[in-house]
C-alpha atoms as one frame of an Amber mdcrd trajectory, in Angstrom:
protein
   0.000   0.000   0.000   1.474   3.713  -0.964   1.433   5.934   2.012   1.790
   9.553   1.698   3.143  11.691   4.589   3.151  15.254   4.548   5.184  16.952
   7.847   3.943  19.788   9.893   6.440  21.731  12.245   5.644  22.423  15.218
   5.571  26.123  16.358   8.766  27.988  17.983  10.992  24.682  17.332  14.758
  26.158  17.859  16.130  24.373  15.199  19.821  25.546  16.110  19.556  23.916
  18.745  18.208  21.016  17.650  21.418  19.786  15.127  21.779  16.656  16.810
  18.377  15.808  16.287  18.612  16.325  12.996  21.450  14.498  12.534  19.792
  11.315  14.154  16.872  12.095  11.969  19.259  12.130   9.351  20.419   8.473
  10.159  16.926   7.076  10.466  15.415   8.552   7.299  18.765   6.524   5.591
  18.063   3.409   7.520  14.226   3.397   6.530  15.005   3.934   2.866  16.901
   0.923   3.112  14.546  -0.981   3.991  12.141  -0.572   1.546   9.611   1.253
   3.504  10.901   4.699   2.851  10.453   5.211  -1.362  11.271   8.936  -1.573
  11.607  11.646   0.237  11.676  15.658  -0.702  11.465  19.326   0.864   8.451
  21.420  -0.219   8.808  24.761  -0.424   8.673  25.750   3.370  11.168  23.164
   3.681   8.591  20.572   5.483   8.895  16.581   4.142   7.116  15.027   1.884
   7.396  11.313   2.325   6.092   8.314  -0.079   5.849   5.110   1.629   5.408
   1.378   0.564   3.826  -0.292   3.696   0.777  -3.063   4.535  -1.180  -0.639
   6.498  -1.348   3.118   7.300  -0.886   2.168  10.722   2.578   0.811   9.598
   3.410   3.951   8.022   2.609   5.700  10.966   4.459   3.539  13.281   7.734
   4.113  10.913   7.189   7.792  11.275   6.592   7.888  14.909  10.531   6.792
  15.481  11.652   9.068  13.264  13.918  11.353  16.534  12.162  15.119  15.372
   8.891  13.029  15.712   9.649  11.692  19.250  10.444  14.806  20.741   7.100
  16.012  19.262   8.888  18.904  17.059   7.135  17.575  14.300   4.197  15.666
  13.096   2.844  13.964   9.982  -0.346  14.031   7.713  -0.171  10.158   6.720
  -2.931   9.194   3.680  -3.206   6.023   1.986  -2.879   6.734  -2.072  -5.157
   4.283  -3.748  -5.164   4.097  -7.635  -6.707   6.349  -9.965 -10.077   4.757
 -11.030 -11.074   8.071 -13.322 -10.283   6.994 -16.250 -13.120   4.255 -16.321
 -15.212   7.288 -16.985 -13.581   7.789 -20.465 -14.171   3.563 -21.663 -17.152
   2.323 -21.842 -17.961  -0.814 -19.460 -17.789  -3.792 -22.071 -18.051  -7.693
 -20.930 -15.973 -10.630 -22.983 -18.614 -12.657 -24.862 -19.889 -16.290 -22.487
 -17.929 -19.129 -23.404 -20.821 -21.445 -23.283 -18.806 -24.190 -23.530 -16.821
 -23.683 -20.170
């Protein structure tokens, strides 16, 4: 199941003061990319992630992201959605059957 997590920052984080937290943050993004949970990973433009996950539940995903270090110390926290596959294009084909096989 794709997972997509969008992070909020909390209000009046010191981030100087939070470099080693980052760093470990760092280090634990790396380690869940490798193992196949974490697919990518970007900045938006106010510099929040955006996360795309491959995981058998949202509650998965959210259990990932909960040991991520900034989201232990509560300086951040994520919107997590499940991404389910675009179905809209069913509007554009008409609904056609295969012919019965009477002989099967």
């Amino acid at each position: 199941m794709k997972i997509l997590a969008i992070e909020r920052e909390q209000e009046g984080v010191n981030w100087d003061a939070e470099k080693e937290t980052l760093e470990a943050e760092a280090k634990q993004v790396y380690e869940l990319y490798f193992s196949g949970y974490l697919r990518e990973i970007y900045f938006n433009e106010h510099y929040c992630a955006v996360i795309s996950l491959e995981c058998e539940s949202k509650e998965k995903a959210i259990e990932l992201l909960d040991t991520l270090p900034l989201a232990k110390k509560k300086l951040i926290k994520f919107e997590v959605m499940e991404l389910r596959p675009y179905t809209g294009y069913q509007r554009l084909m008409k609904a056609t059957k295969p012919p019965k096989d009477e002989n099967a």
